[in-house]
C-alpha positions as CSV (number, residue, x, y, z in Angstrom):
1,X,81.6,121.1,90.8
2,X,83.5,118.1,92.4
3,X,84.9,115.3,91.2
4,X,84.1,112.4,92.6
5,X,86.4,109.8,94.4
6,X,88.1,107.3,91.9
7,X,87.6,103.7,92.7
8,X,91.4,103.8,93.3
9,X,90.7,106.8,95.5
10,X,88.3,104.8,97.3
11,X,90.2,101.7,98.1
12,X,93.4,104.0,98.9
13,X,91.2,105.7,101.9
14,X,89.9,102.1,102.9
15,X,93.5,100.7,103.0
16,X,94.6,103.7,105.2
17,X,91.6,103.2,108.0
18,X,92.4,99.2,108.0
19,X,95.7,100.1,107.7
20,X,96.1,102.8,110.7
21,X,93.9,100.0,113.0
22,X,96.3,97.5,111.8
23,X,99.3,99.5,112.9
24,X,97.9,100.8,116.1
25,X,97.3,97.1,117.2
26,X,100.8,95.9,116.7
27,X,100.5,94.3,113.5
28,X,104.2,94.7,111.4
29,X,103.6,95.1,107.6
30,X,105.7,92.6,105.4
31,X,103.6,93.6,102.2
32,X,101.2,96.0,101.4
33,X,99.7,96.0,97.9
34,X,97.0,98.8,97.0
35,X,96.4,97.9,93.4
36,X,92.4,97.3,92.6
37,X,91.9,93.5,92.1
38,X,95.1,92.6,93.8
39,X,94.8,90.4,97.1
40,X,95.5,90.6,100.0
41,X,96.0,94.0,100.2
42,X,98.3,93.8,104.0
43,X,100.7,91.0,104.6
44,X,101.5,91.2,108.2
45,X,102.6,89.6,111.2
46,X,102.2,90.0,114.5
47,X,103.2,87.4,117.9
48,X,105.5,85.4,114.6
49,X,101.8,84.7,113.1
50,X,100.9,85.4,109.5
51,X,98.2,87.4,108.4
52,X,96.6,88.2,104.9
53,X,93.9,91.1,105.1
54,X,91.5,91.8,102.2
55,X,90.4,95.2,102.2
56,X,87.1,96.6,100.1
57,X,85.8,99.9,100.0
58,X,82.3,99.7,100.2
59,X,79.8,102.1,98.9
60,X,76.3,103.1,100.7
61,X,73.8,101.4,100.9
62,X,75.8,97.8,100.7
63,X,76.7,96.2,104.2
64,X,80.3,95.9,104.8
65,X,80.5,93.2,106.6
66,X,79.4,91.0,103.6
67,X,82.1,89.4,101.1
68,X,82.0,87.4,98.1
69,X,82.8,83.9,99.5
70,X,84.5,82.4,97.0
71,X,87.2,85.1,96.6
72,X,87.3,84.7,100.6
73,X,87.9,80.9,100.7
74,X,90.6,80.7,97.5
75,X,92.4,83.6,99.7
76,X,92.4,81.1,102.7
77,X,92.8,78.3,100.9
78,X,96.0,80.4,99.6
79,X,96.7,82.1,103.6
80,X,96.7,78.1,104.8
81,X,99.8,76.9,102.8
82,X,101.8,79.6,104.8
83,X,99.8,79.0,108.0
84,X,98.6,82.1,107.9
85,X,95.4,83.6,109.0
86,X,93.3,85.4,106.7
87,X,90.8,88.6,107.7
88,X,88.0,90.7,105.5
89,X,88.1,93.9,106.1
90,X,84.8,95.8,104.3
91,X,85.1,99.8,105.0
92,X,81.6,101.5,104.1
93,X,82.0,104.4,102.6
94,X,78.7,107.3,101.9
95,X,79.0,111.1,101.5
96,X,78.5,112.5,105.3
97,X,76.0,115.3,103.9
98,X,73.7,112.7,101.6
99,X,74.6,109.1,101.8
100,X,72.9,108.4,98.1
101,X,75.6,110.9,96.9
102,X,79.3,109.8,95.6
103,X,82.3,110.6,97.9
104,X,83.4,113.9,96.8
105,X,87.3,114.7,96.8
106,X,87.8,117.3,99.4
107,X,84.4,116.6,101.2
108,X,83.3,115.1,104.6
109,X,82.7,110.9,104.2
110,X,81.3,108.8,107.3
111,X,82.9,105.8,107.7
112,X,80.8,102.4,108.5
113,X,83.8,100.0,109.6
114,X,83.6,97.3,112.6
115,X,87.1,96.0,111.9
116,X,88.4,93.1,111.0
117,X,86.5,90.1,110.3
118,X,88.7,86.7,110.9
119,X,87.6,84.0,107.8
């Protein structure tokens, strides 16, 4: 039998698909921090502007697109003192062969992400 992903797991393969889009758009990391419960999770910069991205790992059947608000505005609230801008990024994740299954390690996922979300 497999195990199933870790929430660690989880957010790790969240962090690398925000984290590839990130990079292919030209945004430089200055921090990257992929502990649980640690925010933001990317530090970056791109044309001298600031950016803090929060990243969540989502499991089906939860839309991805929504945050918890609060957390959001205390990370702006946070972003604004360094003029920085501050983005959600929600990645759903379900197992590709039943979505009301866990993410299996070493198994096909589908991936439910519209990028990044500016707060």
């Amino acid at each position: 039998m497999k195990d199933n992903l870790t929430d660690q797991e989880l957010h790790n393969l969240a962090m690398n698909i925000v984290g590839k889009e990130l990079e292919d758009n030209g945004f430089e990391f200055l921090g990257v921090n992929s502990q649980l419960k640690r925010n933001p999770q990317f530090v970056t910069l791109k044309d001298t502007k600031l950016s803090f991205v929060i990243v969540r790992a989502i499991p089906y059947p939860v839309d991805p697109k929504y945050y918890d608000p609060q957390l959001m505005k205390s990370i702006k609230d946070h972003a604004l003192k360094f003029n920085a801008k501050t983005f959600y990024a929600g990645v759903g994740l379900a197992n590709s062969i039943d979505y009301d299954k866990p993410v299996l390690k070493d198994e096909a996922y589908t991936v439910n992400y519209e990028g990044l979300q500016e707060i």
